[in-house]
N, C-alpha and C positions, 0 to 999 in steps of 0.2 A: 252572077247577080243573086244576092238573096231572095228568099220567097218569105212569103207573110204564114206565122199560124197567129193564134188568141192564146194566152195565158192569164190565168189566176194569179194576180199580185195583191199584196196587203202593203196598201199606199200609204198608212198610218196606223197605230195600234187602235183596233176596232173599226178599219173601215178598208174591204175588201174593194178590187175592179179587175172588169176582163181588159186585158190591152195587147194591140197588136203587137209580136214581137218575130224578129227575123230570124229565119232559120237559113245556113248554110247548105249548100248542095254536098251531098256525103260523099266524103274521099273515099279510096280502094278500101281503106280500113275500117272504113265506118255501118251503120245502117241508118238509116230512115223507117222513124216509125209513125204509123196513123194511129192514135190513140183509141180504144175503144172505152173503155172502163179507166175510171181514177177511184181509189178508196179517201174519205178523209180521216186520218187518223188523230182520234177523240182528243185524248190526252195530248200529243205534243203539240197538233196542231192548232187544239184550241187555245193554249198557254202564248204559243209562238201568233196567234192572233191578237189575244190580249195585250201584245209585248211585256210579256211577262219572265222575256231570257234574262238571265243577271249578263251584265258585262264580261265578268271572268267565265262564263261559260259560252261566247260568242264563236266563237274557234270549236270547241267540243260541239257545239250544235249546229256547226252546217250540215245542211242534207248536199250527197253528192256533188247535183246538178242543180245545187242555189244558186239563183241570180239577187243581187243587192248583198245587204247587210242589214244585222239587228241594229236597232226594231223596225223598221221599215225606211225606205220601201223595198221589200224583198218578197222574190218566188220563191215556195216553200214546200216542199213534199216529198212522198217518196214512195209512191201505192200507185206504177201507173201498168197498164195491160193495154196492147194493140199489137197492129199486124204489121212487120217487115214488108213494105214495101221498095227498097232498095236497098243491096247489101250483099253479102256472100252468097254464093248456091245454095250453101247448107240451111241457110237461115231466112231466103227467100220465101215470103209465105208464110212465115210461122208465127205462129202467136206467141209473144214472147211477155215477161215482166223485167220493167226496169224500176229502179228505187230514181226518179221524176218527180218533178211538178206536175201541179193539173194545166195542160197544154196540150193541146188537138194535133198536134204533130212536133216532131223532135229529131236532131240527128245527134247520135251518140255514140262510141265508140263499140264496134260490134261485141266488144270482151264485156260493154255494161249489161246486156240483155240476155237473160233466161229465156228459152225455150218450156212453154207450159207443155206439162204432158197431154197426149190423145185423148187419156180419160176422164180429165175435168174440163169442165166446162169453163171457158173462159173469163165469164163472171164472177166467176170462184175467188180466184187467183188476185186480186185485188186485196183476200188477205193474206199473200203471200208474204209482206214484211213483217205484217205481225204474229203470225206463225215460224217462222225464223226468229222473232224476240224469244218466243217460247219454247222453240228449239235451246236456243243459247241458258237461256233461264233452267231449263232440265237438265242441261251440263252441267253447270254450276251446281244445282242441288243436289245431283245424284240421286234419285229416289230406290229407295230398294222394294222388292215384292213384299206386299203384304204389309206394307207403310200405312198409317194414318196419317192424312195428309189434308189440310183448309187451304182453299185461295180463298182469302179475305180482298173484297172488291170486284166486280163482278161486270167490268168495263172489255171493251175488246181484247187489251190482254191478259185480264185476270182469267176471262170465258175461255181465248185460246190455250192458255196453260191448264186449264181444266179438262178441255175437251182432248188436248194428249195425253196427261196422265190421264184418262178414261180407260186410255189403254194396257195401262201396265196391270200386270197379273196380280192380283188379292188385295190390290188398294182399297182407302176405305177413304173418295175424295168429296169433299163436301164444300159447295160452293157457297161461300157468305158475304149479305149485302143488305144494306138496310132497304133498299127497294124491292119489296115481296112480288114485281113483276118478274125478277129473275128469275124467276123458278120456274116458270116456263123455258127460261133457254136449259136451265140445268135439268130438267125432265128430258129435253130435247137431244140433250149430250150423253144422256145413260146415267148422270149423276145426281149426289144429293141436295138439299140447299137448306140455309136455313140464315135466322137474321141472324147479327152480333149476341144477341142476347142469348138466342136458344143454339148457338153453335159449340158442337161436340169440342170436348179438350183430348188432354194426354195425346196431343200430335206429336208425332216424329217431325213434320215437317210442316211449316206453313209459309205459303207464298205471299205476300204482302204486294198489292197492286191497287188499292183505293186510293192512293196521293192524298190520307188525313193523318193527320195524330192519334183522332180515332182507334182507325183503321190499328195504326203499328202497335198501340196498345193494347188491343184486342187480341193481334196476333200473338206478343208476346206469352198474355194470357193465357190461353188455348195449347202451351207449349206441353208437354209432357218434361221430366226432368232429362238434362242435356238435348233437350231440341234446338232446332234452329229457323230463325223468320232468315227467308231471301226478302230481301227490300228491292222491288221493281218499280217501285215511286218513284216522280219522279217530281220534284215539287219546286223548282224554279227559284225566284229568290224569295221563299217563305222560308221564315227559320219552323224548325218544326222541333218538338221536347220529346228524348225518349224516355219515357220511366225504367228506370234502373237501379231503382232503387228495392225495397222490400226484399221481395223473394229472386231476383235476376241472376244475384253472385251465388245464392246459396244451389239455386235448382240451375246451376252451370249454364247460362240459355244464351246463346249466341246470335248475331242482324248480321248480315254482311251483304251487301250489297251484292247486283247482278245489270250489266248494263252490255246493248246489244253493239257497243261501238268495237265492241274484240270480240274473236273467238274466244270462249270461255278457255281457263286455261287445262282443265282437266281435256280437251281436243284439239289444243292450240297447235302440236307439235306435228297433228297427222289429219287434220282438218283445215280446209280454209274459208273462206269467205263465200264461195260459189260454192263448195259441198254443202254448206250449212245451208243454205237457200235452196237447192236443187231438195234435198232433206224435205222442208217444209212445203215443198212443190208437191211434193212425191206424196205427203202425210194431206195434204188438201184434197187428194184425189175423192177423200172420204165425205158421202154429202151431208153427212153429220154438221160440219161445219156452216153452211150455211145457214144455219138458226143463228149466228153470229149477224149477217147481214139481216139487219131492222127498217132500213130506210134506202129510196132509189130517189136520185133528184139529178137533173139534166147540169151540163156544165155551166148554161147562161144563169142558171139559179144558186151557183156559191156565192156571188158578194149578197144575198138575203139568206142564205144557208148560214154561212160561215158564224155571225151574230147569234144566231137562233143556238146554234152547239155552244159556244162561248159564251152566252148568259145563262146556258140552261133548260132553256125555255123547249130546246126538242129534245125528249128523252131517246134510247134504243143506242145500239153499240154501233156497227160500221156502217156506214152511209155512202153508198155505192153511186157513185158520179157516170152519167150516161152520156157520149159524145156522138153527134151526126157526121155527115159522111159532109170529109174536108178536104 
């Protein structure tokens, strides 16, 4: 017989609810988990609240473990953390990440869940998918020692792609954003910050992560001759303009895209999907990272949460969803 958890669904575009939904008893292959922690993740999920997916990207944008279809009504996520409660020996007990809905319990195929490491805390871990975007994003880019390097955007994954390259030996990374509170996370991360206006040029490299025209414009800007913008935007069905014109062809500057649905292919051959996230596990252990998390809110407060991200109206980057005992 099934059993009852709650789920976050978006029953129409801009209008969230909790509702009861059935969960199976887990076969020999499966686990059972009690959710502790859900992340909401800014950007897709405040787009995919909006119902803001184009048609042709309907397919490209399911999350794993989606229930419905665009634009509603559909469960939508992929940031969730709790305990195995039913499952293998090995896995029994452990606090694990799965890419999920927000849902207070789940059964899922034991291959879908990560084992969080002993040394982070398990609040942490919630931005473990979007640290694995930034894993993937730093494949792609390749950074070398002693790069000058902008992420332009200064949202959960502009901050997490900052807060790795922090680590790379002789960089010179500068976080940019037209909202001057950022600069407290980027003091937080070891790095620099500064607005559109007063951010440093001649980069070798610049990550692009605001989802503006702005944004990609500025980065182009800031390029050094033969640089290159990673575009990690992700802008749904707004056309957006790149300037390409003036100086683009003469100072060789190159956009290409970076998207976390593949392993990047510079480690597609001898990486897969669970090392690139076990990666970002491992890089989270660092409590650096939590200056990312800006806001805590209980799971019965997403259908009044979810609005508030979606129109703007709550600033701060990852917004950590608290679940009671189910």
């Amino acid at each position: 017989m099934d059993r009852i958890a709650r789920a976050f669904w978006l029953r129409a575009p801009g209008e969230g609810e909790i509702r009861s939904v059935a969960i199976p008893r887990p076969g020999p292959d499966d686990v059972e988990v009690r959710t502790l922690y859900s992340g909401v993740s800014r950007g897709t999920e405040t787009l995919v609240f909006r119902g803001d997916v184009p048609e042709s990207q309907f397919s490209a944008m399911r999350a794993p473990f989606q229930d419905g279809e665009f634009p509603a009504p559909v469960k939508y996520g992929y940031l969730s953390v709790g305990v195995v409660e039913h499952g293998p020996p090995g896995l029994l007990g452990r606090t694990v990440f799965c890419l999920y809905p927000h849902q207070t319990r789940y059964v899922v195929p034991a291959a879908a869940v990560t084992p969080i490491p002993d040394a982070m805390p398990a609040a942490r871990a919630v931005l473990a998918g979007t640290v694995e975007t930034a894993v993937n994003v730093l494949w792609d880019a390749a950074p070398l020692v002693g790069d000058r390097i902008a992420v332009v955007g200064a949202g959960m994954v502009g901050c997490s792609v900052a807060a790795v390259l922090a680590r790379f030996p002789g960089v010179r990374v500068e976080l940019v954003d037209i909202d001057p509170a950022r600069a407290a996370v980027a003091e937080a991360l070891g790095i620099g910050f500064a607005s559109p206006e007063d951010a440093a040029g001649e980069c070798d490299l610049v990550v692009h992560a605001s989802a503006t025209e702005a944004g990609l414009a500025r980065s182009l800007e800031l390029l050094a001759f033969e640089g290159e913008v990673i575009e990690m935007s992700w802008y749904g069905d707004r056309p957006v303009r790149v300037p390409l014109g003036e100086s683009f062809h003469s100072r060789r500057l190159t956009v290409r895209s970076s998207q976390v649905g593949a392993v990047a292919p510079a480690r597609r051959a001898r990486r897969s999907f669970r090392d690139r996230l076990t990666l970002a596990l491992h890089l989270l252990t660092d409590p650096v990272f939590d200056a990312l998390i800006t806001d805590e809110r209980r799971f019965e407060d997403l259908p009044r949460l979810m609005p508030d991200l979606a129109g703007g109206e709550l600033p701060g980057l990852c917004v950590r969803v608290l679940y009671g005992q189910e």
